[in-house]
VODO-596074 format. One record per residue (C-alpha): residue number from 1; residue in one letter; x, y, z. Coordinates in steps of 0.5 Angstrom, whole numbers, plus 500, padded with zeros to 3 digits. Each point is the difference from the previous one (the first is absolute). Example, Ala and Ser with C-alpha at 12.3 -4.5 7.8 and 13.67 -1.06 7.14 Angstrom:
2
[pt 1; 'A'; [525; 491; 516]];
[pt 2; 'S'; [502; 507; 498]];
END
This chain:
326
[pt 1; 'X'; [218; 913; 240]];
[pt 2; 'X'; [497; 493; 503]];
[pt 3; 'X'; [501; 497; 493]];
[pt 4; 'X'; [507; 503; 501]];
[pt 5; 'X'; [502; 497; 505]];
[pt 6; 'X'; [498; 493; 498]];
[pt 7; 'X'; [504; 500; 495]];
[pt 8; 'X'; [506; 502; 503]];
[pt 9; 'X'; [499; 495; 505]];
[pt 10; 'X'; [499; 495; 494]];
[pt 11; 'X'; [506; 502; 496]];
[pt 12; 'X'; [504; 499; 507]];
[pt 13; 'X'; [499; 493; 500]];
[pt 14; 'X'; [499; 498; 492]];
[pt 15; 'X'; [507; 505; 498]];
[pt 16; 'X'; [504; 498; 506]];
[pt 17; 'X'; [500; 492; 499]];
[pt 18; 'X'; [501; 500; 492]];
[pt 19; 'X'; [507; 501; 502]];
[pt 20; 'X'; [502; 494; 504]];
[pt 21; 'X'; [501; 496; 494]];
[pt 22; 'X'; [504; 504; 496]];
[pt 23; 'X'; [504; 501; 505]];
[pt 24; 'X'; [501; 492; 501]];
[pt 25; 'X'; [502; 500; 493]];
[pt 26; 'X'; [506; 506; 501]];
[pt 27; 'X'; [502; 496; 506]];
[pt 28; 'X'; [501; 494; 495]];
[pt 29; 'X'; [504; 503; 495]];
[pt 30; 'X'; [504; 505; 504]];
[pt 31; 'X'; [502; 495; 506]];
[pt 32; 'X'; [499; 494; 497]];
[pt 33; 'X'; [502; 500; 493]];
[pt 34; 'X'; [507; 501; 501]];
[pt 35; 'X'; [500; 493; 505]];
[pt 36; 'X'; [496; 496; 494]];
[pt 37; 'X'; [505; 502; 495]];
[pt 38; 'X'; [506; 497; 504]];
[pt 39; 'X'; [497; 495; 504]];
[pt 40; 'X'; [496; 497; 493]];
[pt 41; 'X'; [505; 501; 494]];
[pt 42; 'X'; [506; 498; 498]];
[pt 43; 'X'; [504; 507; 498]];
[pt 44; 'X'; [507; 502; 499]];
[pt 45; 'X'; [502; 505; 503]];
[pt 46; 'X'; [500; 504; 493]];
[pt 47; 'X'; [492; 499; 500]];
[pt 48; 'X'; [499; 502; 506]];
[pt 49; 'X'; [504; 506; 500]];
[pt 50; 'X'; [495; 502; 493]];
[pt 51; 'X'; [494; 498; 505]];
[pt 52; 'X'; [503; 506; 504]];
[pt 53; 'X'; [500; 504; 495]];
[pt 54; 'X'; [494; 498; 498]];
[pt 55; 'X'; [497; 502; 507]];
[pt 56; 'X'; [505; 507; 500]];
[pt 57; 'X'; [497; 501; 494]];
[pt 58; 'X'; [492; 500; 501]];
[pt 59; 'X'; [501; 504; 506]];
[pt 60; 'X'; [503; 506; 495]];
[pt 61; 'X'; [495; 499; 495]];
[pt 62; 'X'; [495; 500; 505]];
[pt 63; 'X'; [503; 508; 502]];
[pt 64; 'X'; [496; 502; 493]];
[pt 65; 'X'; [495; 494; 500]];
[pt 66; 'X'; [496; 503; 506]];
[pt 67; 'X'; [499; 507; 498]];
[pt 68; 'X'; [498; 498; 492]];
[pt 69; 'X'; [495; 495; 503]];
[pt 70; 'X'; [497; 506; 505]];
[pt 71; 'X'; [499; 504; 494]];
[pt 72; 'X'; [497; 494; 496]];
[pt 73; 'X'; [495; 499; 505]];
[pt 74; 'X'; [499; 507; 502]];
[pt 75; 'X'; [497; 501; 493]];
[pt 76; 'X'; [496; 494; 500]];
[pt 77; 'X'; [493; 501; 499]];
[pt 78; 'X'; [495; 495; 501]];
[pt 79; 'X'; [493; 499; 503]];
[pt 80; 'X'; [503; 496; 506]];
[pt 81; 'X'; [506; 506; 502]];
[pt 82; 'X'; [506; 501; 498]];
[pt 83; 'X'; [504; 495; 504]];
[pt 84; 'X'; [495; 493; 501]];
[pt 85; 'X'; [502; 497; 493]];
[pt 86; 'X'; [507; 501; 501]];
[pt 87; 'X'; [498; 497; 507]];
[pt 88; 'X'; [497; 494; 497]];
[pt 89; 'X'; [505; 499; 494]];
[pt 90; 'X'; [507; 501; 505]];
[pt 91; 'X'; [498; 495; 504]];
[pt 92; 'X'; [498; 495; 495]];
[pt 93; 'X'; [505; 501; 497]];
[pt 94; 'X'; [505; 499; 505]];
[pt 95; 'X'; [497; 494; 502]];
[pt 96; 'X'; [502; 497; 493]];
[pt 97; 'X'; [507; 503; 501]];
[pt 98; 'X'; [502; 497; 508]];
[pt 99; 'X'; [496; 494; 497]];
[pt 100; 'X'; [505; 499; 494]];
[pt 101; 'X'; [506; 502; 505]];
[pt 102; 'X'; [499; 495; 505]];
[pt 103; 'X'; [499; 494; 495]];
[pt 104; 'X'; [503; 501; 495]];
[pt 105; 'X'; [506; 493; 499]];
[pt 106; 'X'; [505; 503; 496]];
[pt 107; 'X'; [508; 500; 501]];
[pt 108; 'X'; [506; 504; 498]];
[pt 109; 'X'; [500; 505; 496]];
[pt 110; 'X'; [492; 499; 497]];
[pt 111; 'X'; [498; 501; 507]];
[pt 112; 'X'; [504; 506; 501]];
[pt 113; 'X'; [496; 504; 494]];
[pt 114; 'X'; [494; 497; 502]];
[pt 115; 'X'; [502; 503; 507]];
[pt 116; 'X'; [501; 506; 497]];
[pt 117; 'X'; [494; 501; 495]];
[pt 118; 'X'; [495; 499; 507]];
[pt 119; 'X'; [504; 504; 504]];
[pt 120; 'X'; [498; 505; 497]];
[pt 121; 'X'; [494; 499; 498]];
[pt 122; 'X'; [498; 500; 508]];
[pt 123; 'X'; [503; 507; 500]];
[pt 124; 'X'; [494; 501; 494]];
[pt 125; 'X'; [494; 497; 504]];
[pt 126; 'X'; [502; 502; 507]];
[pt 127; 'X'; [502; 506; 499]];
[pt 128; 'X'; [493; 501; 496]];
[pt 129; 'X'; [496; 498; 505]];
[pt 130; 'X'; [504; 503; 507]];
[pt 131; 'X'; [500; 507; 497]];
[pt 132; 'X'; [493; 499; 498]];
[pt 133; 'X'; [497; 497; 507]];
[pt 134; 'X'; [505; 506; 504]];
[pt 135; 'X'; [497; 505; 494]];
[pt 136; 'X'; [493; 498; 503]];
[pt 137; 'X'; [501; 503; 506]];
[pt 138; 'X'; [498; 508; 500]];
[pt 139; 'X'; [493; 497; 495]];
[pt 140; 'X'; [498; 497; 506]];
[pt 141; 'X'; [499; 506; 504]];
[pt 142; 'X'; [500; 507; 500]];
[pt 143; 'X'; [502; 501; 507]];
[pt 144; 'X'; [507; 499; 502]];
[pt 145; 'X'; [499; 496; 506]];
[pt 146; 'X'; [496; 496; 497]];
[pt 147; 'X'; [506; 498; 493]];
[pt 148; 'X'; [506; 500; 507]];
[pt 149; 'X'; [494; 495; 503]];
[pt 150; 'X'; [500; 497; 494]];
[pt 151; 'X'; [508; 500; 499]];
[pt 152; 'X'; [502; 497; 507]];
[pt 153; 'X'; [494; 495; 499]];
[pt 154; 'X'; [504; 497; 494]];
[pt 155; 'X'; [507; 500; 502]];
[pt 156; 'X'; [497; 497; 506]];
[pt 157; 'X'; [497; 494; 496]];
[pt 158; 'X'; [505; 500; 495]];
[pt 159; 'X'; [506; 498; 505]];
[pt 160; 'X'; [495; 495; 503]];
[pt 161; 'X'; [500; 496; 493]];
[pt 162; 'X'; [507; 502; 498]];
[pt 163; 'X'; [502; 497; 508]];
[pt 164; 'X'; [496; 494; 500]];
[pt 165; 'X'; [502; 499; 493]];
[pt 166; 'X'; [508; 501; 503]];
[pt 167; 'X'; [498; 495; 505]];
[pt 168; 'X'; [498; 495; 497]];
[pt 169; 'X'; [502; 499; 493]];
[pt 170; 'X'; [508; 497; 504]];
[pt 171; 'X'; [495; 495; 504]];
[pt 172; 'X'; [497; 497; 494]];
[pt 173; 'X'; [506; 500; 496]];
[pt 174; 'X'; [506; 497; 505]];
[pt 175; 'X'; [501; 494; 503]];
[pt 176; 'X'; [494; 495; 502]];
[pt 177; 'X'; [494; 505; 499]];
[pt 178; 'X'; [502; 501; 493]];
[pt 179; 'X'; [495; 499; 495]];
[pt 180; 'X'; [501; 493; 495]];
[pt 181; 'X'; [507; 500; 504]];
[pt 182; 'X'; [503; 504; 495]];
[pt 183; 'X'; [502; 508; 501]];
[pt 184; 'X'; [499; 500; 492]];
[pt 185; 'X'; [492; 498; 500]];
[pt 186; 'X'; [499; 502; 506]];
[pt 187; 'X'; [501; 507; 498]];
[pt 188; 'X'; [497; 499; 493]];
[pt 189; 'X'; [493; 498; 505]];
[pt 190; 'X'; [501; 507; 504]];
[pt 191; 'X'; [501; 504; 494]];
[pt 192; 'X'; [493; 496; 498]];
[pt 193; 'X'; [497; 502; 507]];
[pt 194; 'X'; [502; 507; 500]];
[pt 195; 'X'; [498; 501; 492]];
[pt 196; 'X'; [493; 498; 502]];
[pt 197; 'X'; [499; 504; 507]];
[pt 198; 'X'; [503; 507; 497]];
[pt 199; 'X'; [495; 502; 494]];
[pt 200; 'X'; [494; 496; 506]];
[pt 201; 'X'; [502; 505; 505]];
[pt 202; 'X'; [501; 506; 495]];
[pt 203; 'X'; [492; 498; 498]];
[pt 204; 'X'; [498; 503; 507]];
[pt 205; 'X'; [503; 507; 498]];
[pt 206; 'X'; [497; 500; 492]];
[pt 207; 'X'; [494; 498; 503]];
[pt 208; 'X'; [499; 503; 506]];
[pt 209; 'X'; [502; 507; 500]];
[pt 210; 'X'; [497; 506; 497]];
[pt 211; 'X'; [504; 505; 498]];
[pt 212; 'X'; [498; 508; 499]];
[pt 213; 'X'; [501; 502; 494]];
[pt 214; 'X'; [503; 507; 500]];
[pt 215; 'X'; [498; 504; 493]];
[pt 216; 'X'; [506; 504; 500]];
[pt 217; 'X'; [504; 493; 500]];
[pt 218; 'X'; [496; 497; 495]];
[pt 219; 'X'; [501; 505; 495]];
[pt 220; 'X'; [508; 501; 501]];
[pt 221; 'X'; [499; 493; 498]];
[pt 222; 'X'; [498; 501; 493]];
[pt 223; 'X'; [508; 504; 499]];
[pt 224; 'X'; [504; 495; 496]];
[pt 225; 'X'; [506; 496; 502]];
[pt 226; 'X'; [506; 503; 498]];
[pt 227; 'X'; [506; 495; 502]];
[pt 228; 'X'; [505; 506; 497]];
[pt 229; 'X'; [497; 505; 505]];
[pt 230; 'X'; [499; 495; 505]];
[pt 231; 'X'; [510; 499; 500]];
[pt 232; 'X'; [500; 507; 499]];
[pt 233; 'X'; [496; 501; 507]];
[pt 234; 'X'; [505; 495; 503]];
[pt 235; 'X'; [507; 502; 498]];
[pt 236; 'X'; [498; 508; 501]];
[pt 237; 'X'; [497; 498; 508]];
[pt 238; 'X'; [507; 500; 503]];
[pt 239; 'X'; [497; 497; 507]];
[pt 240; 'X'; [495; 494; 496]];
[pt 241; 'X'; [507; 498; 497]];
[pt 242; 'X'; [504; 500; 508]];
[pt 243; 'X'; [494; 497; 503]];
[pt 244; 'X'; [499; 494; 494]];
[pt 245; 'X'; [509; 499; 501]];
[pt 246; 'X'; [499; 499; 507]];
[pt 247; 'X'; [494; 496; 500]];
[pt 248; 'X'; [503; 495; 495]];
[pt 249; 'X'; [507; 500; 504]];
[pt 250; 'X'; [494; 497; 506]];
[pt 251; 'X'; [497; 496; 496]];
[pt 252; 'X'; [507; 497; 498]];
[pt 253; 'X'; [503; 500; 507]];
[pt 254; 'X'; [494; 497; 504]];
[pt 255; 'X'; [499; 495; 494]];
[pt 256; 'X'; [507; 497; 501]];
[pt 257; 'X'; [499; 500; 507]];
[pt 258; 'X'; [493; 497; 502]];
[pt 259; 'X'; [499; 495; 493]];
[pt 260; 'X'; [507; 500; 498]];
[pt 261; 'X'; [506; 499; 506]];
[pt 262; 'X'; [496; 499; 505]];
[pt 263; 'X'; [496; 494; 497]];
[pt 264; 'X'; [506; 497; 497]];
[pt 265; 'X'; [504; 501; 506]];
[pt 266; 'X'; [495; 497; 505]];
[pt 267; 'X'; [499; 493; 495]];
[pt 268; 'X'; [507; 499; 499]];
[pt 269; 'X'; [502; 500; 507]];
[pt 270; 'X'; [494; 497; 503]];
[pt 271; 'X'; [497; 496; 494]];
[pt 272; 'X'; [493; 501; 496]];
[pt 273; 'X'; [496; 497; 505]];
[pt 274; 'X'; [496; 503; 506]];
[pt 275; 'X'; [497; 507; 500]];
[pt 276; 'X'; [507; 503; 503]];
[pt 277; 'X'; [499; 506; 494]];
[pt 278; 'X'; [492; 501; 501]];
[pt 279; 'X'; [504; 502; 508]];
[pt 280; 'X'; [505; 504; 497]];
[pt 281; 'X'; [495; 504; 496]];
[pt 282; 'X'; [495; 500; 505]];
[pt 283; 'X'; [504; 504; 505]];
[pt 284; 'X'; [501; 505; 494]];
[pt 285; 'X'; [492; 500; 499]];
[pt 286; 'X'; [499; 501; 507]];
[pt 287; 'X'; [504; 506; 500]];
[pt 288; 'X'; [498; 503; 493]];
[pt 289; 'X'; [493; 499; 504]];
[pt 290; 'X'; [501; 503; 506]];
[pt 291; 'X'; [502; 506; 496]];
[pt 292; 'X'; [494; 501; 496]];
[pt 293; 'X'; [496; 500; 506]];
[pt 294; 'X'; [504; 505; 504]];
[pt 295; 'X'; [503; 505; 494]];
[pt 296; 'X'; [494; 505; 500]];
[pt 297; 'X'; [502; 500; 508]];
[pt 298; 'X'; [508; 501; 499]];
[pt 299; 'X'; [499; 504; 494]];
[pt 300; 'X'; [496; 506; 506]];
[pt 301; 'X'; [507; 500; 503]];
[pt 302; 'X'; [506; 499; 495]];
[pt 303; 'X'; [500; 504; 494]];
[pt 304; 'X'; [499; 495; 494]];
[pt 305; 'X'; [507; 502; 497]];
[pt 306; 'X'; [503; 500; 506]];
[pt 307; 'X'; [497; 492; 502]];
[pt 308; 'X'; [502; 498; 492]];
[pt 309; 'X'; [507; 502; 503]];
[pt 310; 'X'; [499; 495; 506]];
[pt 311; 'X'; [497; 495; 496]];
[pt 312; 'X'; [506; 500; 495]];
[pt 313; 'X'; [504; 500; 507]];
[pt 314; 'X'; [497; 494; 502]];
[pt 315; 'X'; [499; 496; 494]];
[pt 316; 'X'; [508; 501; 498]];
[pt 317; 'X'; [502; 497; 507]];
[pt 318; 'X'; [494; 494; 499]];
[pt 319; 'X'; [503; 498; 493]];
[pt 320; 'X'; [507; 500; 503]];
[pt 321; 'X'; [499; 496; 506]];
[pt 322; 'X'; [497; 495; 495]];
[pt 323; 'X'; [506; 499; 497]];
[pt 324; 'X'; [505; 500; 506]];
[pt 325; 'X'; [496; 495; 504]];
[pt 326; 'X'; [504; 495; 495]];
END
């Protein structure tokens, strides 16, 4: 029991810091990448509309991406676990991937391929060790306060590497900080940082944390893939394909918003200078913050489906202050 409690303990702390980099990284391409295309290149407005495309695009592959890649991993065997070498490989290979993306010094139409060809293989890579480094969670512990202890311990450090990363990024790439007094290279050498503290950071879940291994797991791990079962699944499960919809349209309103309009607007009025956009995302971290720390408490008092409703109220009437207030 003493034994246990170790590593539990141990686990706490190596599992939760492995994702402050690989937040940083999401962070980087979901806030940033938009801002570096138009602020870097020379595109008309026929290649940024493919670029938008490009984007739509990946975030509906993603929709039959994740679940091909749970079960890719599900049924992995190997001697360190089934979710450690996906772990290792996703981040080293997104680390190649943002590099590429960021440094690359191509123009027009050959960059809008290349743009597309590393968008998606940044869906690949980060999807293989998101869903492998979320998927450790119930090998943790077989007690479930211990795997919410777990879970809430690294959404806490995921938004400390996602807010800093946030913050920063702006401070280094506008104005008089900018690195090499060019927003072009400056980007090139953050994408470099980011790309080499993720997969250091990650070290400390791979080798850090134990997991337990759970016989009954590891010989449904044995099972083999089938792609064809795996679409049938998704198209018979009415609520799973509600819930991909719905969660694809977020992912595309609040990628608008916060990386896409928001930046945009912020740069064209006020200039790229400054950390005017690290404040106008600050703002809306703090929020997000906030409401981490204190869902599990309102969450006692307000029924989810009711506080959902609420949610949705509040966000419609944010988005339309935004665009009222000229």
């Amino acid at each position: 029991m003493e034994n246990e409690e170790k590593l539990r303990k141990r686990n706490l702390i190596t599992y939760p810091l492995g994702t402050m980099g690989r937040d940083a990284v999401y962070a980087l391409i979901n806030s940033y990448l938009l801002t570096f295309v138009l602020f870097t290149h020379s595109l008309t407005a026929a290649q940024l509309t493919a670029i938008t495309g490009i984007m739509i695009g990946a975030r509906v592959f993603d929709a039959f991406n994740d679940p091909i890649m749970g079960n890719i991993i599900e049924c992995t065997r190997s001697k360190y676990g089934k979710f450690k070498p996906w772990l290792l490989a996703g981040i080293l290979s997104t680390s190649v991937v943002i590099y590429l993306m960021f440094n690359v010094q191509l123009q027009g139409w050959k960059f809008v391929v290349f743009f597309g060809v590393m968008y998606f293989a940044f869906s690949i890579t980060y999807t293989m060790n998101d869903i492998s480094y979320w998927g450790m969670v119930p090998a943790l512990s077989s007690d479930a306060d211990a795997r919410n202890q777990f879970a809430s311990r690294a959404t806490l450090f995921a938004g400390i590497g996602g807010t800093a990363a946030t913050i920063l990024i702006p401070l280094f790439t506008t104005g008089k900080n900018t690195i090499g007094g060019n927003a072009a290279y400056a980007y090139g050498r953050i994408a470099l940082v980011i790309g080499i503290l993720a997969p250091l950071f990650l070290c400390i879940t791979i080798f850090g944390t134990k997991e337990h291994r759970d016989t009954a797991q590891e010989n449904k791990a044995k099972e083999k893939f089938s792609f064809r079962k795996l679409v049938h699944t998704i198209f018979r499960n009415d609520q799973l394909i509600w819930v991909a919809v719905i969660f694809l349209i977020q992912q595309i309103g609040n990628g608008l918003i916060v990386g896409g309009i928001g930046s945009t607007y912020i740069y064209s009025i006020y200039g790229y200078e400054g950390g005017l956009y690290s404040l106008f995302t600050t703002v809306g971290m703090s929020v997000t913050a906030f409401l981490m720390i204190f869902y599990p408490t309102i969450s006692r008092h307000i029924h989810r489906k009711k506080l959902m409703g609420y949610m949705a109220v509040i966000a419609t009437i944010g988005y339309v202050m935004i665009f009222a207030s000229g």
